[in-house]
C-alpha positions as protocol buffer text, in pm:
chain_id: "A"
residue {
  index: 1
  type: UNK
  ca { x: -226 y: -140 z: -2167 }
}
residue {
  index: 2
  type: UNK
  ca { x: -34 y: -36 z: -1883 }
}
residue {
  index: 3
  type: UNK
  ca { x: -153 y: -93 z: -1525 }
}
residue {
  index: 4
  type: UNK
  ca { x: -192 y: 250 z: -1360 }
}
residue {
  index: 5
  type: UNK
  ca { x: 23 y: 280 z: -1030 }
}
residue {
  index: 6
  type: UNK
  ca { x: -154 y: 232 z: -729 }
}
residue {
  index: 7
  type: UNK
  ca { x: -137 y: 561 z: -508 }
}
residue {
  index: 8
  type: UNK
  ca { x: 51 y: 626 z: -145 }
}
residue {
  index: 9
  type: UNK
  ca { x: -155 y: 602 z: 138 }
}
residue {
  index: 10
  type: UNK
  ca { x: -309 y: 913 z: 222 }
}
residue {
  index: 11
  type: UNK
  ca { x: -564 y: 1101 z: 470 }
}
residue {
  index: 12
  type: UNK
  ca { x: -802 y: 1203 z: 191 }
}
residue {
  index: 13
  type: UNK
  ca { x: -786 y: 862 z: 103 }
}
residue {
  index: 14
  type: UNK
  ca { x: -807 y: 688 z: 457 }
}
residue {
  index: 15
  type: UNK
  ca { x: -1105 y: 975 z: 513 }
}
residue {
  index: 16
  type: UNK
  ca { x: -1306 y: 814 z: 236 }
}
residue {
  index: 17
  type: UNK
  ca { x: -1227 y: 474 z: 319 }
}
residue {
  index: 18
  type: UNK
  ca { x: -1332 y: 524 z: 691 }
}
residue {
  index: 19
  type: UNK
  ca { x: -1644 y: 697 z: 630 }
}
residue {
  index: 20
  type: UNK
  ca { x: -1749 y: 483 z: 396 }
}
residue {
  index: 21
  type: UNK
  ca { x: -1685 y: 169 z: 630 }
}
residue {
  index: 22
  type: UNK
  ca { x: -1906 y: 317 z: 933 }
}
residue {
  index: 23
  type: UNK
  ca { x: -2104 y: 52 z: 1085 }
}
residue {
  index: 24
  type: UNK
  ca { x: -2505 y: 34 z: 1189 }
}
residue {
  index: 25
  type: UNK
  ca { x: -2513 y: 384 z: 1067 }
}
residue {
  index: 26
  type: UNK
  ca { x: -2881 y: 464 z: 1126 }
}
residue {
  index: 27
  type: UNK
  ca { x: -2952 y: 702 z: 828 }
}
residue {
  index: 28
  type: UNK
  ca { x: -3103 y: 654 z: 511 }
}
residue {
  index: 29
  type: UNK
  ca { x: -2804 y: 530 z: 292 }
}
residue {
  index: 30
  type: UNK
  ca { x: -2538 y: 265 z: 387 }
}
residue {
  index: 31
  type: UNK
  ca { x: -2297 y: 478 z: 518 }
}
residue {
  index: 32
  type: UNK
  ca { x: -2311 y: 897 z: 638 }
}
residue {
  index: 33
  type: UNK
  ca { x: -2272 y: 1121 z: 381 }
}
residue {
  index: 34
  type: UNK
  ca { x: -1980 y: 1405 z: 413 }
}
residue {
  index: 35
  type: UNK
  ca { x: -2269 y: 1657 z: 515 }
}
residue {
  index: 36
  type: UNK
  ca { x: -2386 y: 1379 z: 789 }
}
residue {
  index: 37
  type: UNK
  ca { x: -2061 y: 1313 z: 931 }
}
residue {
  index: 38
  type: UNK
  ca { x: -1902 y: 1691 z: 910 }
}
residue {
  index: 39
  type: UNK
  ca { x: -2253 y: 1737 z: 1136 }
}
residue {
  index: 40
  type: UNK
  ca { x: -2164 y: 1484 z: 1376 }
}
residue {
  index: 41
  type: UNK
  ca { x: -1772 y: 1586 z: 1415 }
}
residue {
  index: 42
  type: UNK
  ca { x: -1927 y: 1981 z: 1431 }
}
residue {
  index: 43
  type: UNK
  ca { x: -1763 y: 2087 z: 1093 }
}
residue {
  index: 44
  type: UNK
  ca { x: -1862 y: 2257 z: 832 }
}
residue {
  index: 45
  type: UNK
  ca { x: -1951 y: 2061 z: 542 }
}
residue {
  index: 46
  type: UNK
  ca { x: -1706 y: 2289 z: 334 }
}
residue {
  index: 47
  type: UNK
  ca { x: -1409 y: 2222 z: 590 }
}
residue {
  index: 48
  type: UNK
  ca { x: -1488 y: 1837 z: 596 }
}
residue {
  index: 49
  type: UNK
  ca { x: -1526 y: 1815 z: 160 }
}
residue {
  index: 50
  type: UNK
  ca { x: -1181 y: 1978 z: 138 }
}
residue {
  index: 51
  type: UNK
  ca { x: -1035 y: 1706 z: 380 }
}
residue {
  index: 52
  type: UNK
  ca { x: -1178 y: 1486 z: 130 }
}
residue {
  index: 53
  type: UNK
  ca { x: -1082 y: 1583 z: -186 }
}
residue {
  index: 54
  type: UNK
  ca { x: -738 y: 1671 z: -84 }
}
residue {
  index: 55
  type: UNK
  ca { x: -794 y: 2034 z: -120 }
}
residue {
  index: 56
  type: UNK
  ca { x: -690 y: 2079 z: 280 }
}
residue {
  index: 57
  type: UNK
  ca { x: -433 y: 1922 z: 436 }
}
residue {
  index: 58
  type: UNK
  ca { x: -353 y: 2052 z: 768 }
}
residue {
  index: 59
  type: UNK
  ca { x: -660 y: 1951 z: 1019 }
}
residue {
  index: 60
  type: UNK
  ca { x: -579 y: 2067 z: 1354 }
}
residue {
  index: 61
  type: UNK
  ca { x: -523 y: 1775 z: 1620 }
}
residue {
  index: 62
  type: UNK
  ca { x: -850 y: 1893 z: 1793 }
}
residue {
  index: 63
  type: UNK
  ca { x: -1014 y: 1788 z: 1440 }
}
residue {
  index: 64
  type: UNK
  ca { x: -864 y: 1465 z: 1393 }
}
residue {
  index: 65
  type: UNK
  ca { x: -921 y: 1367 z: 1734 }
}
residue {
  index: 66
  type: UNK
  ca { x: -1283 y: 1448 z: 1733 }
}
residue {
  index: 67
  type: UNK
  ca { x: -1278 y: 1288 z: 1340 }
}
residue {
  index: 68
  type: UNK
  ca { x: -1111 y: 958 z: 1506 }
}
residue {
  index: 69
  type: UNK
  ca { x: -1380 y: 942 z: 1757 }
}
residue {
  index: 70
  type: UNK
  ca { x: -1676 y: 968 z: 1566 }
}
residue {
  index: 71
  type: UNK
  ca { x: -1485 y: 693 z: 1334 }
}
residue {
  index: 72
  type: UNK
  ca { x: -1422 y: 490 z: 1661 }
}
residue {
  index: 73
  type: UNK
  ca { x: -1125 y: 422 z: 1524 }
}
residue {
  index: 74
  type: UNK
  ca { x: -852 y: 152 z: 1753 }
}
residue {
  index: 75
  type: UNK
  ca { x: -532 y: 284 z: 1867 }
}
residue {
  index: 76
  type: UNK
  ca { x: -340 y: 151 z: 1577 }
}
residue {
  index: 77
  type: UNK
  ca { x: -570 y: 360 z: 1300 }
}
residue {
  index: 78
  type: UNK
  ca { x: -625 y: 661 z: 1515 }
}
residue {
  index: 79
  type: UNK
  ca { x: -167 y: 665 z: 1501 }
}
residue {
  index: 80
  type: UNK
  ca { x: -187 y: 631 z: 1154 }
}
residue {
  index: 81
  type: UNK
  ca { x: -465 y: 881 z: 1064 }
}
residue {
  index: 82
  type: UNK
  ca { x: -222 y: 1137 z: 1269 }
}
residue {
  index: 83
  type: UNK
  ca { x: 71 y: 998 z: 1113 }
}
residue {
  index: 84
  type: UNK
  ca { x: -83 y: 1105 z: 701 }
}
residue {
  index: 85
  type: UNK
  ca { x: -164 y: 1454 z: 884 }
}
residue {
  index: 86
  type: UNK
  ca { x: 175 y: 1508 z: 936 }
}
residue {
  index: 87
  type: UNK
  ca { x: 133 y: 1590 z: 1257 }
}
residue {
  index: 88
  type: UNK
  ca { x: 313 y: 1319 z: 1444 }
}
residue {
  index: 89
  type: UNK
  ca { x: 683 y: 1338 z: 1325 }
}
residue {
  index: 90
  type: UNK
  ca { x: 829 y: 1045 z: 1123 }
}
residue {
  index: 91
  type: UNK
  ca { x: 1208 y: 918 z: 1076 }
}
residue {
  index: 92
  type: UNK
  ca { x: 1424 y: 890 z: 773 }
}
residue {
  index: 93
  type: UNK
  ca { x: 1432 y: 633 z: 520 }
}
residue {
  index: 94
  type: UNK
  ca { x: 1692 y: 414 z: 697 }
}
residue {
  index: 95
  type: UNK
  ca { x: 1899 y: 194 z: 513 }
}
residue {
  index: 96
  type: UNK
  ca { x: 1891 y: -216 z: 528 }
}
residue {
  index: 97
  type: UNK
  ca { x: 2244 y: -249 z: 474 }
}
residue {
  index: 98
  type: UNK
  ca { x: 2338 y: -22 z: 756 }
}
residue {
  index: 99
  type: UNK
  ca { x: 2087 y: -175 z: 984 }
}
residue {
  index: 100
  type: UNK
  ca { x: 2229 y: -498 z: 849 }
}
residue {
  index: 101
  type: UNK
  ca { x: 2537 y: -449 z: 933 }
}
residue {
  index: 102
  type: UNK
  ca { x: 2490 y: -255 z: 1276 }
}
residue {
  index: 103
  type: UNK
  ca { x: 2288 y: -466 z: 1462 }
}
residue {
  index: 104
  type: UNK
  ca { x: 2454 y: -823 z: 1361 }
}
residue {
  index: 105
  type: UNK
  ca { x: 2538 y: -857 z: 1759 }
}
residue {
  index: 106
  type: UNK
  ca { x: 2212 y: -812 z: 1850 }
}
residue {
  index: 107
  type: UNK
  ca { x: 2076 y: -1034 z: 1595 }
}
residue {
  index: 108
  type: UNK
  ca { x: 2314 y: -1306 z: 1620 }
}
residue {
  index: 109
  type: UNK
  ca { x: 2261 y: -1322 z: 1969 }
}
residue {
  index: 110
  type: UNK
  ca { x: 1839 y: -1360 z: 1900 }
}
residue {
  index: 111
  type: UNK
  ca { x: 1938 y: -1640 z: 1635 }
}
residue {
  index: 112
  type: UNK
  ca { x: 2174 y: -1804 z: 1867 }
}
residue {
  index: 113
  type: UNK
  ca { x: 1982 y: -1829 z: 2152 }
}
residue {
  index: 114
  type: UNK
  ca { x: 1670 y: -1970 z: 1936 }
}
residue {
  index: 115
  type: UNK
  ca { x: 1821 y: -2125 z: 1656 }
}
residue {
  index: 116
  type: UNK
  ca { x: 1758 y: -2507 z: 1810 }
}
residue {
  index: 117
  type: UNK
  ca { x: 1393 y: -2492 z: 1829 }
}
residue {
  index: 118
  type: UNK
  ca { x: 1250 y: -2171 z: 1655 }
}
residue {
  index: 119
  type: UNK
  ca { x: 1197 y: -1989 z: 1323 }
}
residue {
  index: 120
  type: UNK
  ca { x: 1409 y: -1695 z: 1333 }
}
residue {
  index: 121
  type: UNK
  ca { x: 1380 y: -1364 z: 1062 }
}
residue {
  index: 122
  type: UNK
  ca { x: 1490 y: -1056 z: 1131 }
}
residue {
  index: 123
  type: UNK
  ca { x: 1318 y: -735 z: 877 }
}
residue {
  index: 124
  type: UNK
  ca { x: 1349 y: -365 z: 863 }
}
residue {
  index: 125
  type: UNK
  ca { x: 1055 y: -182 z: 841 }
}
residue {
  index: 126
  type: UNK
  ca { x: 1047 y: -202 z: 449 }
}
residue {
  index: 127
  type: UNK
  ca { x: 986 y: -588 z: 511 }
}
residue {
  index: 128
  type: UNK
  ca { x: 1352 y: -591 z: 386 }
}
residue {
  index: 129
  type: UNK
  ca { x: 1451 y: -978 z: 555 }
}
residue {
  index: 130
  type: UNK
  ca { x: 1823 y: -891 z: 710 }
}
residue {
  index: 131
  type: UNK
  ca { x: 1865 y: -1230 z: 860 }
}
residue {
  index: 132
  type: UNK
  ca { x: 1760 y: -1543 z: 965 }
}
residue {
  index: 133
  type: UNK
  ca { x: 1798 y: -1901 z: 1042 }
}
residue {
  index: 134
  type: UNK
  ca { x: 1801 y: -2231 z: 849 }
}
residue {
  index: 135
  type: UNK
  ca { x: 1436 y: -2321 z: 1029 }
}
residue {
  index: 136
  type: UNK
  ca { x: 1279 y: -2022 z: 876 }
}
residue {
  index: 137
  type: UNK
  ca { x: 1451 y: -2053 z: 510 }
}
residue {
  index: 138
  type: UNK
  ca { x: 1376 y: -2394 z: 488 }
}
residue {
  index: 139
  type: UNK
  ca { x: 937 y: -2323 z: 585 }
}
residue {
  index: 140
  type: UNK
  ca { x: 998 y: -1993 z: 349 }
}
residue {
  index: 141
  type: UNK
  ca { x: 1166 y: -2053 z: 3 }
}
residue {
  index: 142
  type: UNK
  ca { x: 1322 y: -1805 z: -184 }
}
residue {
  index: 143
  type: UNK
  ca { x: 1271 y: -1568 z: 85 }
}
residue {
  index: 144
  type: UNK
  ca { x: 1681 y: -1459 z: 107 }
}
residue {
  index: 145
  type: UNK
  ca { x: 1811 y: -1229 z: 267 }
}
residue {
  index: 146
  type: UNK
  ca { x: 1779 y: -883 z: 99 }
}
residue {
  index: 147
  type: UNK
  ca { x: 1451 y: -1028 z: 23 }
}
residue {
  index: 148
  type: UNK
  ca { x: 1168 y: -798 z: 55 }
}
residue {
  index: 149
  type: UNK
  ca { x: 892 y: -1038 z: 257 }
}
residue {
  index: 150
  type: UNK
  ca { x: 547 y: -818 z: 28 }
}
residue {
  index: 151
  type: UNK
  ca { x: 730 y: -882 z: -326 }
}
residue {
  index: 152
  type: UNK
  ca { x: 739 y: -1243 z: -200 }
}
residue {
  index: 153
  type: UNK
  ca { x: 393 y: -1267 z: -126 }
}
residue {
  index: 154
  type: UNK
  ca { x: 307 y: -1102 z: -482 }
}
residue {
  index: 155
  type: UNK
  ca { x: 538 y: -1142 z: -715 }
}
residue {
  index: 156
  type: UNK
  ca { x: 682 y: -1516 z: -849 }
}
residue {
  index: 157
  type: UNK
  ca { x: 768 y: -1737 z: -595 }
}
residue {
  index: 158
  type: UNK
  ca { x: 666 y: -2002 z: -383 }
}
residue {
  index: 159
  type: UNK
  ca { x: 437 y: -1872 z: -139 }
}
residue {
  index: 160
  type: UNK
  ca { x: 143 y: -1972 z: -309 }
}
residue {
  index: 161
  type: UNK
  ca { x: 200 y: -2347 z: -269 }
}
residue {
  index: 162
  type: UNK
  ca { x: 406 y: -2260 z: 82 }
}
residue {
  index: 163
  type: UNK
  ca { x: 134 y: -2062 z: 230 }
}
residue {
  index: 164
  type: UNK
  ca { x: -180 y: -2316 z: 261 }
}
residue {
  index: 165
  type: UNK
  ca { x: -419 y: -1961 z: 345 }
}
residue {
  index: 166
  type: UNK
  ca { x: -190 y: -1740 z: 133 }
}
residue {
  index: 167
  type: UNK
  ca { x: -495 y: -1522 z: 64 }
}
residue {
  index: 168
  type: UNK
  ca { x: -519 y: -1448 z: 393 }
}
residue {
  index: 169
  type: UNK
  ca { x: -169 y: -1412 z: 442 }
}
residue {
  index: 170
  type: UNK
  ca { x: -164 y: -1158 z: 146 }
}
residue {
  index: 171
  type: UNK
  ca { x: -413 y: -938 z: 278 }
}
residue {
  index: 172
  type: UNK
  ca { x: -282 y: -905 z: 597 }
}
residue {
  index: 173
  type: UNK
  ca { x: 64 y: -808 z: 494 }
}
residue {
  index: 174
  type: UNK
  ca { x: -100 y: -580 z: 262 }
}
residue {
  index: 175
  type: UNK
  ca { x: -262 y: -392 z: 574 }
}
residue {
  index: 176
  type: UNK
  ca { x: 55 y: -430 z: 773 }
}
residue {
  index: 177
  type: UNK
  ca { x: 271 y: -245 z: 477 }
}
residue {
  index: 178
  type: UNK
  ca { x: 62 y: 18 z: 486 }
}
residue {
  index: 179
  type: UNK
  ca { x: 119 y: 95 z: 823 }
}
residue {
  index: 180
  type: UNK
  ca { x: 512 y: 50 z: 730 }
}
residue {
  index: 181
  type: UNK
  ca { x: 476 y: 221 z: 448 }
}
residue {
  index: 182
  type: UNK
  ca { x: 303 y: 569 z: 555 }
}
residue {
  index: 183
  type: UNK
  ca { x: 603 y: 775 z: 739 }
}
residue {
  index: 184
  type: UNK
  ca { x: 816 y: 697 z: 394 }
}
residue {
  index: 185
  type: UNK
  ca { x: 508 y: 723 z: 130 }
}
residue {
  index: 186
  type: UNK
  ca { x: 669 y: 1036 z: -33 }
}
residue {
  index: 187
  type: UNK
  ca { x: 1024 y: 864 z: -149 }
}
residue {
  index: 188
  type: UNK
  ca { x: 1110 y: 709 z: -435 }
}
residue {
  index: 189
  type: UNK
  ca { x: 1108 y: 367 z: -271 }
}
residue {
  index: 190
  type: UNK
  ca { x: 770 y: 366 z: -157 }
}
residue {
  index: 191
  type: UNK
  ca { x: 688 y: 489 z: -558 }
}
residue {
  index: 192
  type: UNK
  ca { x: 920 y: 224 z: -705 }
}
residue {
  index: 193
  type: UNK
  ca { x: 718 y: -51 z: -465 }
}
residue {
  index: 194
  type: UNK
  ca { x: 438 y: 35 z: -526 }
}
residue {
  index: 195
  type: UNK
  ca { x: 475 y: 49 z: -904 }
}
residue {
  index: 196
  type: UNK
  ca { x: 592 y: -328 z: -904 }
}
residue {
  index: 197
  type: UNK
  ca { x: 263 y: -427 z: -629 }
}
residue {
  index: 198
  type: UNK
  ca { x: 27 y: -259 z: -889 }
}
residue {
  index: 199
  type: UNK
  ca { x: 79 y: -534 z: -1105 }
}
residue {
  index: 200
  type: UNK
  ca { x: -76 y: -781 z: -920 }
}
residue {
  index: 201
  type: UNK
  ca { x: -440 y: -778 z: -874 }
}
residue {
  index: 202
  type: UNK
  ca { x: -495 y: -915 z: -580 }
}
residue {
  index: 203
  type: UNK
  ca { x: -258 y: -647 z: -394 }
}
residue {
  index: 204
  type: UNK
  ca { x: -445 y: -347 z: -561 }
}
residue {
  index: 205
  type: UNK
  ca { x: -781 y: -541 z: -457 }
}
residue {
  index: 206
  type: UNK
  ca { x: -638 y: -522 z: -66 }
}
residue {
  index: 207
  type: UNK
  ca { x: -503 y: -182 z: -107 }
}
residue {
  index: 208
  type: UNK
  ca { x: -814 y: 0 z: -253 }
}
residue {
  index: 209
  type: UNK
  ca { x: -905 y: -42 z: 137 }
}
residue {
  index: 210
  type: UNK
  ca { x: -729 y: 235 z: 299 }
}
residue {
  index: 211
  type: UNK
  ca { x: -872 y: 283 z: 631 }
}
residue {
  index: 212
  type: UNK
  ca { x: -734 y: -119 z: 678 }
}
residue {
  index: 213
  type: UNK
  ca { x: -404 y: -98 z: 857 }
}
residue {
  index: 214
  type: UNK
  ca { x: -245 y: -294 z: 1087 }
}
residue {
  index: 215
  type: UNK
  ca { x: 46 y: -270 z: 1327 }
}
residue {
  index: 216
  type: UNK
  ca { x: 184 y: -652 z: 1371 }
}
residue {
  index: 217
  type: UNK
  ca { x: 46 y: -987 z: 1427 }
}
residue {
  index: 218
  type: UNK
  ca { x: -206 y: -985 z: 1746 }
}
residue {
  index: 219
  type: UNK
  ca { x: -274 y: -1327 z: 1889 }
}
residue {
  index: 220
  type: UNK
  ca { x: -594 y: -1344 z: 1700 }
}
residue {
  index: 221
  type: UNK
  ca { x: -387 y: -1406 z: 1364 }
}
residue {
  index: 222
  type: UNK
  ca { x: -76 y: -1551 z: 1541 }
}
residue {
  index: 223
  type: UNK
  ca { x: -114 y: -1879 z: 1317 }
}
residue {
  index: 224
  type: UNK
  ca { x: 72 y: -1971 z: 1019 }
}
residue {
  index: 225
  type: UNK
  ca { x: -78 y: -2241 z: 809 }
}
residue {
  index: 226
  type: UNK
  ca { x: 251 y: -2399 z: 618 }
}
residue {
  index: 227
  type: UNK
  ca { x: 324 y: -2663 z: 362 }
}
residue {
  index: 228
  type: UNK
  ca { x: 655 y: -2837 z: 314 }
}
residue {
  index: 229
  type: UNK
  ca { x: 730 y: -2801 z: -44 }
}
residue {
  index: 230
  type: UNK
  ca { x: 912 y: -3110 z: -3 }
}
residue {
  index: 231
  type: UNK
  ca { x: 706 y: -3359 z: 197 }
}
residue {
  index: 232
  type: UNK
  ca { x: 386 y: -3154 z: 142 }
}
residue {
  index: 233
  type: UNK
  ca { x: 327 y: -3228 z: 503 }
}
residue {
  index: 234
  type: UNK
  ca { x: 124 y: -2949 z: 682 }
}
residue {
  index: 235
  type: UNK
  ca { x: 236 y: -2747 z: 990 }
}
residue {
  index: 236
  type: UNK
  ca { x: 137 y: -2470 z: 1206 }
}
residue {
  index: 237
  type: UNK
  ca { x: 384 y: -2174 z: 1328 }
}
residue {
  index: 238
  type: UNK
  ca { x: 267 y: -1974 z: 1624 }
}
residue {
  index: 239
  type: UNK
  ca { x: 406 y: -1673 z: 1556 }
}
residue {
  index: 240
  type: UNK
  ca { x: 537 y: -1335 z: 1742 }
}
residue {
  index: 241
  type: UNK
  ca { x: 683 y: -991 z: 1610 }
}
residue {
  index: 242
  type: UNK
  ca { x: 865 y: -782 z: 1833 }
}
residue {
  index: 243
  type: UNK
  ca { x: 960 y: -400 z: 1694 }
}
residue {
  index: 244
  type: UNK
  ca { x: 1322 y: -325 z: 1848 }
}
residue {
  index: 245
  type: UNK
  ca { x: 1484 y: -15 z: 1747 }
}
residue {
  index: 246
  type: UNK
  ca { x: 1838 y: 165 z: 1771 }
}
residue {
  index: 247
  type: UNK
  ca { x: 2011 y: 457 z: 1660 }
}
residue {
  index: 248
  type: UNK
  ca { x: 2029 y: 333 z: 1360 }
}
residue {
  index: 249
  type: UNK
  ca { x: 1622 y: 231 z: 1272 }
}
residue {
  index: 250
  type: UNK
  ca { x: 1357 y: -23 z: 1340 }
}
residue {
  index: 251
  type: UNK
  ca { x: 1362 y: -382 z: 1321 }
}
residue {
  index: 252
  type: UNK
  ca { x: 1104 y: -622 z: 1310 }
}
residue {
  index: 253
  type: UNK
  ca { x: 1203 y: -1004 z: 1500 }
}
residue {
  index: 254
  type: UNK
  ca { x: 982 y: -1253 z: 1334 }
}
residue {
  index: 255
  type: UNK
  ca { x: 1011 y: -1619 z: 1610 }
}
residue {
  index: 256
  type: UNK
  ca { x: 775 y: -1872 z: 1508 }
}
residue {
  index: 257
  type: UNK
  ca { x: 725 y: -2211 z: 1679 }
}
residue {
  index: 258
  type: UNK
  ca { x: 592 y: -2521 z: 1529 }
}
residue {
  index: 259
  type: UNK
  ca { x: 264 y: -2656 z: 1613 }
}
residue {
  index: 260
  type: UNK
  ca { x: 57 y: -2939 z: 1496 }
}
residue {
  index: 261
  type: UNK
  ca { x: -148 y: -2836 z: 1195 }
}
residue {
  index: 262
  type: UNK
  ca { x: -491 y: -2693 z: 1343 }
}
residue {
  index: 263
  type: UNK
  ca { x: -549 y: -2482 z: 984 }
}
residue {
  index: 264
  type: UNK
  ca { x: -810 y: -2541 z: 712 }
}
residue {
  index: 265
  type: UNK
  ca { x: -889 y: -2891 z: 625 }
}
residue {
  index: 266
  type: UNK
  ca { x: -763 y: -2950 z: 264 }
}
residue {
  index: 267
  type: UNK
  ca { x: -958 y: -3187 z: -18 }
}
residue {
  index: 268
  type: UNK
  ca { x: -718 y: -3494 z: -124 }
}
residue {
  index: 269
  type: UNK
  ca { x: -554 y: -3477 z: -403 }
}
């Protein structure tokens, strides 16, 4: 049998989602119904179904924001809920090989200047990796450059034996691609990825939650929990993302320092 596709994100499906996860709603089922919360946003139950269902597509900004704010949606998920409108404009595709190859001063200079004590990766926004140091290939097998950092997580490699929380890990790359993912989810890319991520389970179990995006690491999930394939010693990285952007696109610098191990405590083998 073959595993149906999992679908681009989209505001039908991040309306759904979002109403669906309301919390302490106060009326008789778990969550409002659409009549409920087109009531509380002062729509039409009509208007809101068609959001919905896909049938309408082009909510005014008035409606979204009143939408976001009966959703109480953060600043990251009210951007994206404008962003599957279509009313905040998006970029091209860019290409990794042209960012690759433009902004080697720039990240040369980043790797230089941290290569002694820091883990140093350098991604577009397709979580394409364009470079990065010895540290960071070393903690992160088989993540190469031209490596895309999701297929890692989800498709055959080492991160499950690398990553000692790689379930955690996995869903919050999963919410972070989204984000990515949305001002590109009509190209054959984002098809052709998603495609290969339908495969796995646990990625369609993650993405079934649409109204779960994220923009980057906040300090809350700074920590990464690592084991050395090697010496299976455990480590911490403390880690920071920093978007920079040129003419030529968006990257994403990845600098992680080491830390004693303060993750999960393991059984012994």
């Amino acid at each position: 049998m073959v595993q149906e596709s999992v679908k681009p994100p989209s505001l039908r499906g991040f309306l759904q989602d979002a109403r669906k996860s309301v919390e302490n709603w106060p009326g008789k089922g778990p969550y409002p119904s659409q009549e409920d919360f087109a009531r509380r946003v002062g729509l039409t139950l009509s208007y809101y179904g068609k959001l919905e269902t896909g049938e309408r597509a082009d909510p005014t900004r008035s409606v979204l924001e009143g939408i976001a704010t009966e959703l109480n949606l953060d600043a990251v998920r009210r951007g994206h809920l404008f962003r599957l409108s279509g009313l905040d404009p998006v970029g091209d595709l860019p290409s990794a090989g042209a960012l690759r190859q433009a902004l080697d001063p720039l990240t040369m200079d980043i790797i230089d200047r941290l290569d002694a004590d820091r883990y140093v990766a350098i991604f577009d926004t397709q979580c394409n990796l364009l470079r990065c140091n010895d540290m960071y290939r070393q903690a992160f097998p088989g993540m190469e450059v031209g490596q895309n950092s999701i297929l890692w997580h989800f498709e055959p490699s080492p991160a499950r034996k690398v990553l000692v929380e790689w379930e955690r890990e996995a869903e919050f790359n999963v919410y972070w691609f989204r984000y990515l993912l949305c001002p590109y989810r009509d190209t054959p890319w984002a098809s052709e990825m998603l495609q290969r991520l339908s495969r796995n389970p646990w990625f369609r179990r993650y993405w079934a939650h649409e109204a779960r995006v994220v923009s980057g690491r906040s300090v809350e999930n700074s920590a990464i929990h690592l084991r050395d394939l090697h010496t299976q010693l455990l480590s911490t990285l403390r880690v920071s993302q920093v978007r920079l952007g040129n003419a030529f696109g968006d990257v994403i610098v990845f600098v992680g320092a080491r830390e004693e191990y303060s993750g999960p405590e393991l059984p012994h083998e």
